[in-house]
Residue frames relative to the residue before (quaternion, step in Angstrom):
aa qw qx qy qz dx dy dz
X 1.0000 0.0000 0.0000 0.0000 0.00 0.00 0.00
X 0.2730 -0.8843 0.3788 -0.0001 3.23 -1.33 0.83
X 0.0765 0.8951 -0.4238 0.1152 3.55 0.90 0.73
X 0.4049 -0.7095 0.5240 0.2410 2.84 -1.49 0.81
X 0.0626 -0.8790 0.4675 0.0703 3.50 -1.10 0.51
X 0.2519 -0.7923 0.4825 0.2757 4.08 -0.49 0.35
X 0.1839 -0.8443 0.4885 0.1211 2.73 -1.00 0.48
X 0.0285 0.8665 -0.4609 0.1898 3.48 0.48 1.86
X 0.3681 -0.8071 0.3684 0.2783 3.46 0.12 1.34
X 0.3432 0.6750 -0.5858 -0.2888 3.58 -0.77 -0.71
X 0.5692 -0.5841 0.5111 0.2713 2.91 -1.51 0.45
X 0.1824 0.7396 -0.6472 -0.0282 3.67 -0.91 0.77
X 0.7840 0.0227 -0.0954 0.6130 3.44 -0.39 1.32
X 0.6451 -0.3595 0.3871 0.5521 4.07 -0.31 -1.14
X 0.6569 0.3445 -0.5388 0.3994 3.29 0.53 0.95
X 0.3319 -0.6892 0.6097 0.2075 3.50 -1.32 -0.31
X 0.1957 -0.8263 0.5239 0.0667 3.28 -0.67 0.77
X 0.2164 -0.8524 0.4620 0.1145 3.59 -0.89 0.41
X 0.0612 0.7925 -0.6068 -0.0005 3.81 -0.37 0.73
X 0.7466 -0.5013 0.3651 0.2411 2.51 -2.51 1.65
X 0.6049 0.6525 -0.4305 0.1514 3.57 -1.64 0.51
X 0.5699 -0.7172 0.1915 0.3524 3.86 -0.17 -0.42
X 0.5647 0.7917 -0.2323 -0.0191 3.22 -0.27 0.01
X 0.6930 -0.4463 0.2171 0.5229 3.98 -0.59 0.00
X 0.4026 -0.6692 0.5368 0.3192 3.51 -0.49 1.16
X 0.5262 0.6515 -0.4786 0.2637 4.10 0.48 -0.81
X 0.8216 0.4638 -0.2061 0.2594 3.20 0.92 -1.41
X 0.7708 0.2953 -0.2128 0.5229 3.19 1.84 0.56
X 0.1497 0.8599 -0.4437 0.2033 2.95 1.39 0.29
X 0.1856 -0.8521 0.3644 0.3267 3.70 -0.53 0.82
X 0.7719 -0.3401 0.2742 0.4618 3.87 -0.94 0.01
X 0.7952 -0.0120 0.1460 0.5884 3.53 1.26 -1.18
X 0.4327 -0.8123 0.3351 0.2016 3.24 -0.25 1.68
X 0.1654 -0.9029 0.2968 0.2634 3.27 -0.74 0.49
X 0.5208 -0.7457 0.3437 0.2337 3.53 -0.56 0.83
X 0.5059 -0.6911 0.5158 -0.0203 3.14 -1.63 1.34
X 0.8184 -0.1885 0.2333 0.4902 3.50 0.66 0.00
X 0.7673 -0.1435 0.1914 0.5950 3.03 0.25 -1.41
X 0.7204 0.6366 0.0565 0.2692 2.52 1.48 -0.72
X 0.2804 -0.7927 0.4920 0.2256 4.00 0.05 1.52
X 0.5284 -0.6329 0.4132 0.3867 3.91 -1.33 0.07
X 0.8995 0.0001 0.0722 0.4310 3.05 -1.19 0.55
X 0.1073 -0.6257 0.7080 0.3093 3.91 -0.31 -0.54
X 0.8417 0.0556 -0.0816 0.5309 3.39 -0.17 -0.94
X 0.1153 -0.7513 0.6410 0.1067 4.02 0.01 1.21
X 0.4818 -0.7657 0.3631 0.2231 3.13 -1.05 0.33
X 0.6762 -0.5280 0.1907 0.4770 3.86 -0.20 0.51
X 0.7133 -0.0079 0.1988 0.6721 3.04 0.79 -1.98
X 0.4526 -0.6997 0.5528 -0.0064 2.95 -1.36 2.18
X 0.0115 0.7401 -0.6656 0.0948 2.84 -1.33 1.66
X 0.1724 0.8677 -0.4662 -0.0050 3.61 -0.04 1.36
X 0.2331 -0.7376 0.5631 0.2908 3.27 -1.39 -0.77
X 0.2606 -0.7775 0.4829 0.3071 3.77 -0.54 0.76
X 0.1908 -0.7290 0.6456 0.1244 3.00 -1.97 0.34
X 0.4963 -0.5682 0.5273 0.3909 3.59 -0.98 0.65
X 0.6329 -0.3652 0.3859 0.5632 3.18 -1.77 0.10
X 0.6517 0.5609 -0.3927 0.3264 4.05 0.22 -2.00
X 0.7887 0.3030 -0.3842 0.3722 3.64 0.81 -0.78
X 0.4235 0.7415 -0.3767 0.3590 3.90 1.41 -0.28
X 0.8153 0.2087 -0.0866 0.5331 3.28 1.11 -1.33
X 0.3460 0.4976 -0.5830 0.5411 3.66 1.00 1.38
X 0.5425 -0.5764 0.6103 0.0293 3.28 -1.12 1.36
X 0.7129 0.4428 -0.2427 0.4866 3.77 0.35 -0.96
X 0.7344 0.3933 -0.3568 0.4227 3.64 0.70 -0.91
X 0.4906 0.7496 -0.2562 0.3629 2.71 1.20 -0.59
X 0.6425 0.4765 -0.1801 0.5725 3.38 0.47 -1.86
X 0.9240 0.0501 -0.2540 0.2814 4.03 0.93 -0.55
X 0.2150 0.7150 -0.5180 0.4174 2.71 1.12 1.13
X 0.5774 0.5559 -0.3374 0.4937 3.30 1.28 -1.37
X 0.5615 0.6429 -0.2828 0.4375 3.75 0.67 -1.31
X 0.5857 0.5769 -0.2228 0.5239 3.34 0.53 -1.50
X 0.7876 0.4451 -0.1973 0.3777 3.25 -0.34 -1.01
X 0.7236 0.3117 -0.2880 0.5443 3.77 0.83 -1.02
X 0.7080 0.3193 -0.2562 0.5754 4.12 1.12 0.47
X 0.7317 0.3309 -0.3014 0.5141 3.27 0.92 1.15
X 0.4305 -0.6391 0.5221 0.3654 3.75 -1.03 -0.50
X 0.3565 0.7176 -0.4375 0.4082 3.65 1.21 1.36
X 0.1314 0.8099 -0.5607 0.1111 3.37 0.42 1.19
X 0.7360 0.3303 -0.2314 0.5438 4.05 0.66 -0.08
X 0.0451 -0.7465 0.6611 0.0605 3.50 -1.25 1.04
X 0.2003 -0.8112 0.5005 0.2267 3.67 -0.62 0.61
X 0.0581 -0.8892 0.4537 -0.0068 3.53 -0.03 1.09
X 0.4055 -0.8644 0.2689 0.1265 3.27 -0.62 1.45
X 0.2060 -0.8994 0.3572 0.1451 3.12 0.06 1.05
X 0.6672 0.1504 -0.1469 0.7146 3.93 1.42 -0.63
X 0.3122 -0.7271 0.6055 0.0847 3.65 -0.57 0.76
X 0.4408 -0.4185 0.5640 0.5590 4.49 -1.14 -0.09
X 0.5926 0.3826 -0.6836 0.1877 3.66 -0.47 0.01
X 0.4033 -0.7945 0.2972 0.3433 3.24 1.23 -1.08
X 0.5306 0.4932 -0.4816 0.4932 3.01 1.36 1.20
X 0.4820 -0.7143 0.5047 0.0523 2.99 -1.46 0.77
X 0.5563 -0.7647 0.3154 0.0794 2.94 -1.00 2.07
X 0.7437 0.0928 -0.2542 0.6113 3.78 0.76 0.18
X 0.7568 -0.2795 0.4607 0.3700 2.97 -2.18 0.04
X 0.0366 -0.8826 0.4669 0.0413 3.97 -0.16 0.97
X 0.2222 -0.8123 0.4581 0.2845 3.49 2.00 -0.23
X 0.4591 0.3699 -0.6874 0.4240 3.98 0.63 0.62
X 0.8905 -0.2704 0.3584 0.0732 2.88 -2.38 1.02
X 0.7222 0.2654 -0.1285 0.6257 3.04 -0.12 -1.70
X 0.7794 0.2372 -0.4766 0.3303 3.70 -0.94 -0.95
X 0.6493 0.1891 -0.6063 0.4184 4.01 -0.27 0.46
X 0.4912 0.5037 -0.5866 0.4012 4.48 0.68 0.45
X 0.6628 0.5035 -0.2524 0.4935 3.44 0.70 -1.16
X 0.2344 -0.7681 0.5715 0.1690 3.65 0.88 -0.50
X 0.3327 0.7311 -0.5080 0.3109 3.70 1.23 1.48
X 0.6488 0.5210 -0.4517 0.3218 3.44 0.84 0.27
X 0.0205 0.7268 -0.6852 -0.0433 3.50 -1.23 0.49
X 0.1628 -0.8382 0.5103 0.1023 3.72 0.39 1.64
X 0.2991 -0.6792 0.6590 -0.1219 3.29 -1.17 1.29
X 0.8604 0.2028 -0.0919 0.4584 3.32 0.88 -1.19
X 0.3151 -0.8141 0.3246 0.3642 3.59 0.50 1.37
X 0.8035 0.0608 0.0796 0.5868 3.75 0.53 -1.22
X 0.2283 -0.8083 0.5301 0.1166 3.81 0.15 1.22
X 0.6007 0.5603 -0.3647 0.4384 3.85 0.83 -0.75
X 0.5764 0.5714 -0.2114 0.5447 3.59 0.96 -0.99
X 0.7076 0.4952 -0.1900 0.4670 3.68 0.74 -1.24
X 0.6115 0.4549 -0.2085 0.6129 3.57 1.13 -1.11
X 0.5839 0.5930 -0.3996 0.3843 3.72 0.26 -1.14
X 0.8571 0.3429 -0.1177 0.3661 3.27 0.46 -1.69
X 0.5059 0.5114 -0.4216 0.5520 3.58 1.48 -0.48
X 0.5898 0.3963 -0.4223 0.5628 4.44 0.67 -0.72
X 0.5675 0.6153 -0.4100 0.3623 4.00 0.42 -0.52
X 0.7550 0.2770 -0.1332 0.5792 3.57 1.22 -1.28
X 0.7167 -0.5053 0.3394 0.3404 3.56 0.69 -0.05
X 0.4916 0.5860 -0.5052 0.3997 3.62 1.41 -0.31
X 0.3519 -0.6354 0.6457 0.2354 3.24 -1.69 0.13
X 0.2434 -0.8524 0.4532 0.0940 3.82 -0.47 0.65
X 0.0107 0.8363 -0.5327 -0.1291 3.48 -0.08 0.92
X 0.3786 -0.7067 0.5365 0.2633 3.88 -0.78 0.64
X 0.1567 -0.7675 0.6212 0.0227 3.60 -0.94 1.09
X 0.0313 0.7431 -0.6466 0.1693 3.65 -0.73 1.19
X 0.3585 -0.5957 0.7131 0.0903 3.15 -1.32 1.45
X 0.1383 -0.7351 0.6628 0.0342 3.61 -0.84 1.08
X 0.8835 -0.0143 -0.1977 0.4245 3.74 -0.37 -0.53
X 0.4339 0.4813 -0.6379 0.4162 3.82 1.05 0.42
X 0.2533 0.7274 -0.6203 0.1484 3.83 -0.83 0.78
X 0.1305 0.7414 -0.6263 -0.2028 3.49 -0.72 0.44
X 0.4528 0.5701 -0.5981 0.3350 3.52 1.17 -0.24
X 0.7764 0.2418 -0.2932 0.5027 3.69 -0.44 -1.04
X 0.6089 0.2528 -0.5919 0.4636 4.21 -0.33 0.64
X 0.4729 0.5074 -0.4567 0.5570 3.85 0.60 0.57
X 0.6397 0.4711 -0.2374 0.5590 3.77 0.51 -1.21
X 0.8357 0.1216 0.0985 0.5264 3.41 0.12 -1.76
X 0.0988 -0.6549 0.7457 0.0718 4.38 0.04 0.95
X 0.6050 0.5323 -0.5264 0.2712 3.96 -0.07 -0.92
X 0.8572 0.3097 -0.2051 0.3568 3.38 1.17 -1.27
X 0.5465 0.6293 -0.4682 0.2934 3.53 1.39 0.37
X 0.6636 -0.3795 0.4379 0.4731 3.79 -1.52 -0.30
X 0.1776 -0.8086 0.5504 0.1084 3.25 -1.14 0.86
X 0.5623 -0.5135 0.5349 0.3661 3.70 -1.42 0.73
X 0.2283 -0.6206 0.7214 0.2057 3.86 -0.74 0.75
X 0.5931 0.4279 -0.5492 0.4044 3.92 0.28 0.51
X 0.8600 0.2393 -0.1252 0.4330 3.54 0.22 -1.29
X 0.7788 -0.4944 0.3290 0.2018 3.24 1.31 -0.92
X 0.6402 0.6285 0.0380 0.4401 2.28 1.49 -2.03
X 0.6911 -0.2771 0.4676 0.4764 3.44 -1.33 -0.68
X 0.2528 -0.6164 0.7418 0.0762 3.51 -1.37 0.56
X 0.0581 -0.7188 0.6807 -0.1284 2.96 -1.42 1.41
X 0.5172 -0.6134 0.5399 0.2543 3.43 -1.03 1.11
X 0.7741 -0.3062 0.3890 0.3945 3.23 -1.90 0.20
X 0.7050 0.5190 -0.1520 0.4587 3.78 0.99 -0.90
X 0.0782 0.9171 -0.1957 -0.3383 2.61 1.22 -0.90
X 0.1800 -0.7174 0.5716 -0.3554 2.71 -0.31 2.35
X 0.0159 0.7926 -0.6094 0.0075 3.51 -0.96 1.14
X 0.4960 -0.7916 0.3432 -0.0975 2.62 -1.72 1.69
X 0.2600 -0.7460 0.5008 0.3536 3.97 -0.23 0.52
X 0.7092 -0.4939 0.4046 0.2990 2.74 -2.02 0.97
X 0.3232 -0.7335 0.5067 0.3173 3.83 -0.37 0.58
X 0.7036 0.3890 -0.3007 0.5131 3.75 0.75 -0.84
X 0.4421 0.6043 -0.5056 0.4286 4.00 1.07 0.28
X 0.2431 -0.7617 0.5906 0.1094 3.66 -0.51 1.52
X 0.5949 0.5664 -0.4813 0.3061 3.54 0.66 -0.51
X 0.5857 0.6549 -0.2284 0.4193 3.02 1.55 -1.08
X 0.5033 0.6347 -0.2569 0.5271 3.47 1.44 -1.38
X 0.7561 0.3180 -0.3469 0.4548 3.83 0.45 -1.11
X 0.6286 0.5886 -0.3823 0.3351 3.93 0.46 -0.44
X 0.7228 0.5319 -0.2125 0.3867 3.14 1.06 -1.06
X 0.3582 0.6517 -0.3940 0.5401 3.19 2.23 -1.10
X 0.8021 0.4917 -0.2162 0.2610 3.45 -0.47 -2.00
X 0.6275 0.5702 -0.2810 0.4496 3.49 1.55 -1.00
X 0.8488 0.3589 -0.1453 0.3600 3.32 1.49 -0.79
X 0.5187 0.5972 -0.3399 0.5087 3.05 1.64 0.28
């Protein structure tokens, strides 16, 4: 499936979020690009974003990849959004912050992400990173101090799914997620 998608930062706190729809990168372009790794955006980003997402399992398959790339040079699919922290709340490559191998939050899917990015900027795709930030239950397991609490028991809060959530107003929390995304 193919969908179109914009890609209109906002800043909330030090992260940036990104929501589904279309539109002319010009009209938001930020002041100073921001960097991926090693990595600068796009050179030539494209006007009007046409992506498709991929889980981490399908990020770090080599084949989809190779046709996705395909895909792209026989279509109008120039942007894949590829998920890098998912609501379970582990994270899909080897991120070298501290805490997620203390917290035990990684579960690498994606063997070498630079290499992955390199080669999607190599063919022209643009790559947007997608990160669940406060659905987590791996790290409110790791870290209760920093999840949402039941005002009955106390305890952890758990969604309808049950799925526990970090404290949004928990800065410590604010700095991990930073570190996770930078």
């Amino acid at each position: 499936i193919i969908w179109p998608l914009i890609s209109i930062p906002i800043l909330v706190g030090s992260f940036l979020i990104f929501r589904e729809g279309i539109i002319k990168l010009n009209s938001v372009r930020l002041a100073n690009p921001i960097l991926v790794g090693k990595f600068k955006s796009l050179a030539n980003q494209p006007e009007i974003i046409k992506g498709i997402y991929l889980t981490s399992t399908s990020s770090g398959n080599d084949r989809k990849i190779d046709h996705l790339i395909d895909l792209s040079k026989k279509s109008e699919l120039n942007a894949v959004v590829v998920d890098i922290k998912d609501s379970s709340g582990y994270i899909s490559y080897d991120s070298a912050v501290p805490e997620a191998e203390k917290y035990k939050t990684e579960l690498v899917e994606i063997k070498d992400i630079d290499s992955l990015i390199k080669k999607l900027h190599e063919n022209n795709i643009y790559v947007i990173a997608r990160m669940t930030v406060f659905q987590d239950p791996i790290l409110a397991r790791a870290r209760p101090d920093w999840a949402v609490k039941n005002k009955y028991t106390g305890g952890t809060w758990y969604d309808r799914k049950r799925l526990a959530w970090i404290d949004p107003a928990n800065r410590e929390a604010w700095q991990y997620f930073a570190a996770l995304a930078k």
